[in-house]
N, C-alpha and C positions, 0 to 999 in steps of 0.2 A: 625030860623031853629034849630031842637033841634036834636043831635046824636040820633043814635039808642038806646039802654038800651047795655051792655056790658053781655057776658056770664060770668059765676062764672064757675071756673074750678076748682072741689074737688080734691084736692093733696092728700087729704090721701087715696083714691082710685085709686090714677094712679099709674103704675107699670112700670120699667122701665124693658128693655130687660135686661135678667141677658145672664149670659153666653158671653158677649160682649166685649173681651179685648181693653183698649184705644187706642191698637197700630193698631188693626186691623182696624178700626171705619176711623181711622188716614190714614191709605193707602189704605182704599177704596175710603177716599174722596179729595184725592191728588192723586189719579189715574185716578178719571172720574172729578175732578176739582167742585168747588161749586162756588155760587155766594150769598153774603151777600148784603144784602139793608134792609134799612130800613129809618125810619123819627123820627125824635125826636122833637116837640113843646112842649115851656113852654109859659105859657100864666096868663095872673092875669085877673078874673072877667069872661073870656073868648076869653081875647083881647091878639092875637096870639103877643110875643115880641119875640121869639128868635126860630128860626126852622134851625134844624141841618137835613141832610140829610149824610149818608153813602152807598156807594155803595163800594163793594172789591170781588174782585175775585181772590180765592187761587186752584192754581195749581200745581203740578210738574213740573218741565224741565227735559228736555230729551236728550244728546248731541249726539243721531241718530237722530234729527230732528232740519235740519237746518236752521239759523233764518229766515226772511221773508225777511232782509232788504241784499245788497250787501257789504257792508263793516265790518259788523259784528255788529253793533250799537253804542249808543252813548257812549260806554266806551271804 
């Protein structure tokens, strides 16, 4: 079974949003929360040896919103 063919993405034609300060970008997405994933395979010949997976979810806290558990958690 052979992959698909991969797209070629020309960088020197893509454009990134100007006008965008990092702190803004930063507290929009620590205010609705994001979720990171992804997979990483390294492989010789084709023959998968080592696959990493990452899942992370970054939020803010809030201390008007109280925790879910009764004792305050495990600290």
């Amino acid at each position: 079974m052979t992959a698909p063919p991969r797209e070629v993405v020309d960088w020197e034609h893509v454009q990134a949003p100007v006008g965008v300060p990092l702190v803004d970008l930063l507290d929009r997405v620590l205010s609705t929360g994001v979720v990171i994933s992804g997979d990483l395979v390294i492989a010789i010949a084709d023959v998968p040896l080592i696959r990493l997976s990452l899942h992370a979810l970054l939020a803010s806290v809030s201390e008007r919103v109280p925790a879910p558990w009764a004792d305050g958690g495990p600290l």
